[in-house]
N, C-alpha and C positions, 0 to 999 in steps of 0.2 A: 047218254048217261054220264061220261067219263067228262063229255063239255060242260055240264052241269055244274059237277064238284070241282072243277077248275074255277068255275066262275065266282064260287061261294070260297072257293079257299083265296082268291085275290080278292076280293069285295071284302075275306076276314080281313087280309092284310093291310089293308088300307084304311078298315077302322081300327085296329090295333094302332098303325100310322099314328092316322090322326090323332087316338086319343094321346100315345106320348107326345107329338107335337102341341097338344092343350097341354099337359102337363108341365111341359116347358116352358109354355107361356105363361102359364098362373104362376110358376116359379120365378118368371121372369120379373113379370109385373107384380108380385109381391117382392120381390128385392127393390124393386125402384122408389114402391112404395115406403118402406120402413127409412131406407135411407131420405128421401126427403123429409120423413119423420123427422128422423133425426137432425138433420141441415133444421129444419123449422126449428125445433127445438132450442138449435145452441142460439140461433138468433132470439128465440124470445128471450132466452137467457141473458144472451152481452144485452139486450134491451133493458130488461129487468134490472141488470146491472148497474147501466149507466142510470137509469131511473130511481135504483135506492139510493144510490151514491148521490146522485142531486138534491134527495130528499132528505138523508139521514146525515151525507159526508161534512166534514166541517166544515163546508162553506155552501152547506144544504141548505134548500130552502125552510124545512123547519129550523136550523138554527139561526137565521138568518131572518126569519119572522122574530126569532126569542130576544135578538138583539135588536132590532127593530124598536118592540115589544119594551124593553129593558131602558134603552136610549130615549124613549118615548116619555119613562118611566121617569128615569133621571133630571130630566129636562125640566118635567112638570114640577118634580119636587124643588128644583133649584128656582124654578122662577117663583115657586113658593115663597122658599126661605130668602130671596132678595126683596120680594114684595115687603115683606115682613122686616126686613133688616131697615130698608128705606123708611117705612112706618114709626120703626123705632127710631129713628136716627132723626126724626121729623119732630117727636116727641121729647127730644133731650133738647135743654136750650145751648148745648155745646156740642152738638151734632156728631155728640159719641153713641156709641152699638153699648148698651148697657145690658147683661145677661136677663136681667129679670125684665126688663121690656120687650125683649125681642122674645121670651117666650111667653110674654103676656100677647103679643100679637101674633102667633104661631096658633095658640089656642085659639086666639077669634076669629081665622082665617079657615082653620083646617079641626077648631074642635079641641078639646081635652084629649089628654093621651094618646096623643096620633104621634106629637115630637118630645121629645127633652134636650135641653141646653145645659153644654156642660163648659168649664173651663178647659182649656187644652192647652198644650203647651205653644209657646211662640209669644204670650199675650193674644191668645184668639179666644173665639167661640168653638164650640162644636157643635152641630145640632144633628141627633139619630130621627129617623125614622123608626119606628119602634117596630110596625110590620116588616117592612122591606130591608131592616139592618142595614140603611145607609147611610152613612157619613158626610155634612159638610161643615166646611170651617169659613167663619166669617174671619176677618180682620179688623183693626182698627179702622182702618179707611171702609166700610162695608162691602168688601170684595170678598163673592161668594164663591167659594171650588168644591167639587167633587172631589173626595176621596177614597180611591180602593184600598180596603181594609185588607191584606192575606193574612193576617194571625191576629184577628182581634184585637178588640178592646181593651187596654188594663189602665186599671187607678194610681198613677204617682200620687205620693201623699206626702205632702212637706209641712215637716215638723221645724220652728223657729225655737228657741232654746237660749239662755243665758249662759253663761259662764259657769254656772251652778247646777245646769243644764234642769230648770225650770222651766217647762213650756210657755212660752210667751205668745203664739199661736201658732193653727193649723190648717192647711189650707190642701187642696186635692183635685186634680187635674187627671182628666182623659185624654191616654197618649196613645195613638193609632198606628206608628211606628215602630220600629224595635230600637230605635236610640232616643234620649230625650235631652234637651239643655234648658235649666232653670234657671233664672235669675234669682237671686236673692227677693224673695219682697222686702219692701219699705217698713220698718217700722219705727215709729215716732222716737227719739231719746235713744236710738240703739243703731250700731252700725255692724253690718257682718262681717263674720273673719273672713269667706269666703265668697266674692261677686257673685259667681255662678256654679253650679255641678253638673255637669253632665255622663251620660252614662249609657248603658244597654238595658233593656227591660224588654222583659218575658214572659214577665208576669205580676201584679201585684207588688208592689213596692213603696216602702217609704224610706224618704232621705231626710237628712239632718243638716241645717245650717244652724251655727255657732255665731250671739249677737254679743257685742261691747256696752256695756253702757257709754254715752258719752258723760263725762265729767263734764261740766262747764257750768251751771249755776251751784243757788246758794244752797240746794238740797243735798250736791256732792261734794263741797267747795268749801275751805275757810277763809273769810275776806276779812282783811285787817285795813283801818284806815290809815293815811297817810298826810302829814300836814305839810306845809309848803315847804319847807327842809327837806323833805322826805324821812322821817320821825315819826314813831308808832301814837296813834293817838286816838281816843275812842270821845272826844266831842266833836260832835257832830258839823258844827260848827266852823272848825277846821280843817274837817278832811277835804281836798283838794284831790286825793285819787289813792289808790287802794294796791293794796301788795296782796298775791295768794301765799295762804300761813300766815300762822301766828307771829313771828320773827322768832323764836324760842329755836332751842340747838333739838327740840323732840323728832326724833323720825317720825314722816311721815305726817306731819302737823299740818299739811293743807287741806289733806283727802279725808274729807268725813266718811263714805263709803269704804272699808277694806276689805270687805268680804264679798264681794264680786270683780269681775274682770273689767276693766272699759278702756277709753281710748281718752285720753284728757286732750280738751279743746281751749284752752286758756281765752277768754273770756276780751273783747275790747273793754266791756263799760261794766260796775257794779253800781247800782243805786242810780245811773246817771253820768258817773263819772268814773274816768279811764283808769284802767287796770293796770299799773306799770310796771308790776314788781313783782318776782319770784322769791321767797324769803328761802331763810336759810334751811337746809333739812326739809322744807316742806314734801318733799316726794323721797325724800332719801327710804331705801329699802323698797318702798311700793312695787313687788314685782306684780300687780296685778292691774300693771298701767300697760299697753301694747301699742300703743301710738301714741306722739305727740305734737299738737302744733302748737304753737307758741305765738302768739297774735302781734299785729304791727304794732299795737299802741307798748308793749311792755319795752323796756331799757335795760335793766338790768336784772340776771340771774345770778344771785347770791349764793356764797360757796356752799357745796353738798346739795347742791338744792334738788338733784336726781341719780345722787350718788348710788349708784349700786342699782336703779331700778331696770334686773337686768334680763325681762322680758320685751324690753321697749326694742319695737323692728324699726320704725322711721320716726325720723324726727324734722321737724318744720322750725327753720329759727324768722321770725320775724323780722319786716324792715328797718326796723326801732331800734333791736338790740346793739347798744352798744357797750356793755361787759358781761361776759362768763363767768364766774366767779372760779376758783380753784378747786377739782376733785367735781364740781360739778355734775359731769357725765361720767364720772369715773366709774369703773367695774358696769358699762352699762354690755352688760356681754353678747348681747343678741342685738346689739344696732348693727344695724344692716346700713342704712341709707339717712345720709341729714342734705338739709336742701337749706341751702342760703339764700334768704331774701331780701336782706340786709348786706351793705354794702361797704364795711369796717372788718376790722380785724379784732373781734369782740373776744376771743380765746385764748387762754391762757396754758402756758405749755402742760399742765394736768388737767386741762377742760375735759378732755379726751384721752385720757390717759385707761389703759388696759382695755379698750375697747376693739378686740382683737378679728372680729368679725366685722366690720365695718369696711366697707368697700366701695359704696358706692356716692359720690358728692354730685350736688346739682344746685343751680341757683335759677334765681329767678329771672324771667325771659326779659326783664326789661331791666336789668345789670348791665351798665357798664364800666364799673370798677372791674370786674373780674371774668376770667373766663375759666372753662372745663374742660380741660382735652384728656381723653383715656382716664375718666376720672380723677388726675389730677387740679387743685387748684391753683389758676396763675393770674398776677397783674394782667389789667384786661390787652396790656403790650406786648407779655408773654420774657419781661426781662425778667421778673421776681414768681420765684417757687415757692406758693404762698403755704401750700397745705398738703398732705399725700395723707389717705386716710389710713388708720391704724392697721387693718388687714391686708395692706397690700401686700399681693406675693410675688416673688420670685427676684428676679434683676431689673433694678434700672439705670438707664442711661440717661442724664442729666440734658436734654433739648438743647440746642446750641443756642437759641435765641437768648438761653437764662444767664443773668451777670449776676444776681444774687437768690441764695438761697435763705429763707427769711427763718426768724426765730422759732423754733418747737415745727420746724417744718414736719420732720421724719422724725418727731418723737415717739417713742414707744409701739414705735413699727415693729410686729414681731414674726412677721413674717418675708420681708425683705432679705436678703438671700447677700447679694453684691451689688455696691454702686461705682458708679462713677459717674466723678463732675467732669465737664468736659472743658474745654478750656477758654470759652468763654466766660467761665464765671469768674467772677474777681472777689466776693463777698460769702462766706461762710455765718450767718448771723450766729448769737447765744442760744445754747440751747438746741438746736440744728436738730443734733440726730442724739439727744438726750434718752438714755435708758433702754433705746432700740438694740436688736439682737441680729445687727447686719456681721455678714466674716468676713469681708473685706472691702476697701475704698479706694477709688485711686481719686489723688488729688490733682485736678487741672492746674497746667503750668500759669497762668494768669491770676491765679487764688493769692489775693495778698494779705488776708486775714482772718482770721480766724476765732470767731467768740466765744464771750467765757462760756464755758463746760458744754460748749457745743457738743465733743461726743460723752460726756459726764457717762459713768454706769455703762457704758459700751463694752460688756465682758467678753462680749462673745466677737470683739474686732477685734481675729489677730495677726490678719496682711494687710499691710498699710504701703500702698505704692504713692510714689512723692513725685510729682514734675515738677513741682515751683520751688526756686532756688530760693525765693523769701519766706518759705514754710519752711522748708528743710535747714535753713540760716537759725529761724528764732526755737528749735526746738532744742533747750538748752535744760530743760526739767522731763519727768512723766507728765506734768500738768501742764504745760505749755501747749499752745497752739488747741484750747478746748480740752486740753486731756485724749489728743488722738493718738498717743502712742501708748496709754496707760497699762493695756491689754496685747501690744502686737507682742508678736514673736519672728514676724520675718517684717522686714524693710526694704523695698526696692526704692531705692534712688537713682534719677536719669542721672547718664555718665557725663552729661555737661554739668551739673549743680557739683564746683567747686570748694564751698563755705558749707560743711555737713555740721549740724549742730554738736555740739559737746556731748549731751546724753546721750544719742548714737552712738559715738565712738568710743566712750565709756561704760557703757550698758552690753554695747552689739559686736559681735563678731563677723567680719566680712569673710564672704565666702564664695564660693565659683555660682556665677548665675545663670541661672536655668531661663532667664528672659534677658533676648536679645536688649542692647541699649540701655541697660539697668545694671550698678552694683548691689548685691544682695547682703541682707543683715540678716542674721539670725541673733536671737536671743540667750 
């Protein structure tokens, strides 16, 4: 009985056993389970991963189809608009891109309302697609580009305008960029103040150019005949060639037009025959002239004849001219620049008088009477210092090449500061440095003369340094030697010059000097 219940209590114990070692197991094998889960899992995931990212990432295969797609896009439309440009360009007998042909052939090719052509800036075309908002520009030469747009389309609108600022036309261009630069357009009879404008745009805009009439026939013009004397004369019979203006002292008697701005072009030929002659006052006061060129055929510019016209910025003297008349260019306050093309010495020491902004001289390329250095005008030798224009500022030093300084050279220079001649110069002509507002000079020891009223009106010269013992010898008045010492107040004389004129030593009191080499005069 007792072997019995032994047998069934170890037979319990052994399925008790067994069943915790199942349990163990199933514990076991469900842990191994879940983690391979898991391990599958992260793998399908970095799969997944790498898989959107090929698909979606920025260099995915759908973006990558889009550009495909796009590029594909581009392509077709450009070989469009070259087909189209070539067509056009086949159709003009000057094998120009004309806008309304090349979208007459857009239309035949691709349909109504698929493109538009616009003007653009550069002198190009533009042509949109109208669904796809894309942009190309043709050229003159019919060379086609893509262009990517990032801020749109906007309309420059250019407004052309007179002096009176009546619109004269208007014209409007698609600019795809955010800078633009314009040219001025051409318009017939009229020249603009400004070649081009350029600028930034944002959005929608219009710009302004400002045009000249040109003056030059007989609608802006008065033409008086001339007979072979050169004598005013209205039979027809004897006029041999023609003057602008009446000859009359009237301001302003040439310009029919005064109530707009232009640019006077003075005329070679009237009727046929050559235009030779500026008359007297004809332009005097016209401030509503801003250029001038002066034609080869003209000779002579008769006094006043631009007196006061003092809007005028350049001026053009012809190769003809051989006189200026007096006061001529006088009070011309805004001349900036005159350019010699003629090859004399046509001006007189008031040609140019008070024209105090004037700075800049040029002659013509095929001159060789004369040359231009630093704006100065010289004998094309570089011995004679023909002309220094009235604005010049500050100091100058007289070139060593120069041996004479010529008549009205430095007149009415008013912004000239201090000179000095250097000591090659031997020649001071009349008139020199007439009415100019230099404060002081030194005179090169070689200066042997000195003409009449050469410094005349020089109020504001009052240090006069002397090297040449023949200047210093003949100054025996205030008016001697041009009038150079009318104005001083101090005197340096080199300590070699012996023979000091009378008026010095009579006038001046010598005193201790503050420059080595020099005895000093005060007044």
């Amino acid at each position: 009985m007792k072997k019995i219940k032994n047998e069934e209590q170890v037979k319990k114990k052994e399925q008790n056993k067994n069943i915790e070692l199942g349990s163990k197991k199933v514990k076991t094998e469900k842990g191994i389970t879940i983690l391979a889960l898991v391990i599958t899992i992260i793998v399908l995931l970095i799969l997944a991963g790498i898989t959107i990212s090929a698909i979606t990432g920025d260099n995915g295969l759908i973006q990558n189809a889009g550009k495909a797609k796009e590029s594909a896009e581009i392509d077709s439309e450009k070989e469009a608009v070259e087909t189209a440009t070539v067509e056009a360009m086949g159709k003009n007998k000057y094998g120009n891109v004309v806008r309304s042909e090349l979208q007459e052939e857009l239309n035949k090719d691709l349909g109504d309302g698929i493109t538009s052509v616009s003007d653009g800036d550069n002198e190009e075309y533009i042509v949109k697609f109208i669904q796809s908002e894309r942009y190309y520009t043709v050229n003159a030469n019919g060379d086609v580009e893509y262009i990517k747009v990032t801020n749109g389309e906007k309309v420059l609108t250019v407004q052309c305008v007179d002096s009176k600022n009546q619109l004269l036309s208007e014209y409007q261009y698609m600019i795809l960029q955010d800078q633009y630069s314009k040219k001025a357009p051409e318009i017939a009879g009229y020249i603009p103040h400004e070649e081009s404008i350029t600028g930034e745009i944002t959005e929608d805009t219009t710009i302004t150019f400002i045009y000249y009439l040109i003056f030059n026939n007989e609608d802006t013009l008065v033409f008086t005949g001339l007979d072979q004397s050169g004598n005013i004369t209205t039979n027809e019979s004897q006029i041999v060639s023609y003057m602008v203006g009446d000859g009359s002292s009237t301001y302003g008697n040439g310009l029919k037009e005064k109530e707009i701005s232009g640019v006077l072009k003075i005329p070679e030929t009237y009727n046929g025959k050559k235009v030779t002659r500026i008359g007297q006052s004809a332009f005097r006061e016209c401030s509503n002239i801003y250029d001038l060129e002066i034609s080869d055929n003209v000779e002579k510019i008769d006094l006043y004849a631009f007196n006061r016209a003092n809007n005028m910025e350049n001026l053009v003297i012809g190769k003809n001219v051989t006189n200026i008349g007096n006061y001529s260019f006088w009070h011309c306050d805004n001349l900036k620049s005159v350019t010699f093309k003629n090859n004399n010495d046509c001006w007189g020491v008031t040609s140019f008088g008070e024209c105090g902004n004037w700075t800049e001289i040029n002659i013509d390329n095929t001159n060789t009477v004369y040359k231009v250095e630093e704006n100065i005008l010289y004998s094309a030798d570089g011995k004679v210092l023909k002309l220094c224009p009235r604005g010049h500022t500050g100091d100058f030093v007289v070139p060593e090449t120069v041996e004479i300084i010529d008549q009205s050279a430095f007149a009415y220079t008013w912004s000239l500061s201090n000179i000095v001649i250097t000591n090659n110069v031997k020649q001071i002509n009349r008139f020199a440095f007439n009415s100019s507002y230099i404060k002081s000079i030194v005179i090169g020891e070689s200066v042997q003369n000195i003409g009449l009223s050469a410094f005349n009106n020089c109020s504001y010269l009052k240090n006069v340094t002397i090297n040449s013992s023949e200047i210093a010898g003949n100054l025996s008045t205030s008016g001697a030697c041009g009038n150079l010492l009318n104005s001083a107040e101090i005197i340096y004389l080199k300590e070699e010059i012996a023979d000091v004129g009378e008026y010095i030593t009579t006038n001046y009191t010598q005193t201790d000097s503050d420059k080595t080499g020099y005895v000093k005069y005060i007044k």
